[in-house]
N, C-alpha and C positions, 0 to 999 in steps of 0.2 A: 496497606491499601487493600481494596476487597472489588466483588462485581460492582456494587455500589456507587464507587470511584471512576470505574472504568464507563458505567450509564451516565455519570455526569459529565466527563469531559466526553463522551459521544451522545449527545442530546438526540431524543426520537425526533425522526423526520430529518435531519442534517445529512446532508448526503457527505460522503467519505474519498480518499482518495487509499488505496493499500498501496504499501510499497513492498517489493520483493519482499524482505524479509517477512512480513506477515503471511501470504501467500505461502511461503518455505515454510514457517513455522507449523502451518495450519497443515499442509500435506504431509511432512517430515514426522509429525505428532510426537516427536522426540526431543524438541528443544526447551529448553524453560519458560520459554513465550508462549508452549504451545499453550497451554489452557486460555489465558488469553485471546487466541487468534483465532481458537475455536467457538469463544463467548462470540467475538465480532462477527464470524464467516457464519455462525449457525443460528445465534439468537440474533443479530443483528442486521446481517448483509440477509441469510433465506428469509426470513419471518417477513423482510418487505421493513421493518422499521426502519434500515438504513440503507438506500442506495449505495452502492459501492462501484469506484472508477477504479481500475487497473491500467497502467503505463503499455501501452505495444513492448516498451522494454522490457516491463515484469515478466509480461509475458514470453520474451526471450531467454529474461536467465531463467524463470522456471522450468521452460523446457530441456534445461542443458542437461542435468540427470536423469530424465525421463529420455534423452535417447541415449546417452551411455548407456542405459540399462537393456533400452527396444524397443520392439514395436508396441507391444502390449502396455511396458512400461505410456509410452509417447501418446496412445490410445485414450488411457486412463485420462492424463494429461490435457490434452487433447477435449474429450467431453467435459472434465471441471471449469477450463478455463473459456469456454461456447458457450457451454449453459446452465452454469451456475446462477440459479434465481436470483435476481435484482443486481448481478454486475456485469458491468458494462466494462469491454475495452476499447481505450483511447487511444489513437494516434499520432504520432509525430505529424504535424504540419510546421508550415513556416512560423506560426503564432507560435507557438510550443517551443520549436529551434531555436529561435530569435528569444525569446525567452529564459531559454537553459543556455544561453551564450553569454546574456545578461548574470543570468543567477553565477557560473563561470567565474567570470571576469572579476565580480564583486567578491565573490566568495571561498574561491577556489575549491569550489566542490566538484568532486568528479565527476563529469559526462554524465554517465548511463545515471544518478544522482540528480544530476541537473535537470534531467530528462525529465524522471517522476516528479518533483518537485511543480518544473514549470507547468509539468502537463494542470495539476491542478489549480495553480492561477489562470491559464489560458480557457479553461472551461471554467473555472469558477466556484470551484467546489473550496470550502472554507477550513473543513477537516481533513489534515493529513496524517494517516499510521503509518507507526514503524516500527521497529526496534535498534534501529540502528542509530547508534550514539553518536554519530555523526553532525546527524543532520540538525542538533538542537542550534548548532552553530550557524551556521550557512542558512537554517529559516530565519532565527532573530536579527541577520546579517543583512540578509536578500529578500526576505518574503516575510517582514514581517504583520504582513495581515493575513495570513494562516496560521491555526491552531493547531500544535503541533500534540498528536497524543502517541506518546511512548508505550509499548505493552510493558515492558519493565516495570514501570510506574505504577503497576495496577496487580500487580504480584504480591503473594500470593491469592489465586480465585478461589 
């Protein structure tokens, strides 16, 4: 797979939902997704091409090693995930809960899982990233009217 691949299953203008792991991959810049996560957060989420939605969860677990580390760490942190051009965070409401209860139930995907998931059927957004191999299951299961784009898939950039 090449950039190529990865422009086709994230069509311009299609707004996006990230899930933790893309977020981790793209600060971490250490992982094997990261070239990836850095195509979508830099050429895709800044540039304005793709709107991009973040979970109030993502935003949870991201923080968790940013305050292990402190304050400057939680800082950093902190200004990426406020005003990072073109993404927006989402949060839990009832629509969203009641939905990751649903997704749950059907599919037995974990909570904080559920969470991301529903948040983007409940706003409406059609493209979901990830990297986690999980989730191929629990969307064709529960949510199959979102496209599910893997960064794995699109390896190497």
């Amino acid at each position: 797979m090449t950039r190529a691949s990865l422009e086709a299953a994230i069509p311009s203008g299609a707004e996006i939902l990230l899930d933790t792991s893309v977020v981790l991959a793209y600060l971490n810049a250490s992982e094997a997704a990261t070239p990836a996560a850095i195509a979508v957060f830099d050429d895709f989420v800044r540039s304005g091409r793709n709107p991009a939605t973040i979970s109030v969860v993502s935003v949870a677990e991201t923080l968790v090693r940013p305050f292990a580390a402190g304050a400057a760490a939680v800082r950093v942190a902190d200004a990426f995930l406020l005003h990072f051009p073109s993404l927006t965070v989402s949060r839990v409401d009832y629509a969203v809960a009641r939905e990751a209860a649903r997704l749950r139930a059907r599919t037995g995907v974990k909570m904080p899982d559920a969470l991301v998931i529903a948040t983007a059927l409940a706003v409406g957004i059609p493209i979901v990233i990830t990297n986690d191999a999980k989730w191929a299951t629990a969307i064709a299961d529960g949510a199959p009217a979102l496209t599910l784009c893997h960064l794995d898939a699109h390896l190497p950039l």
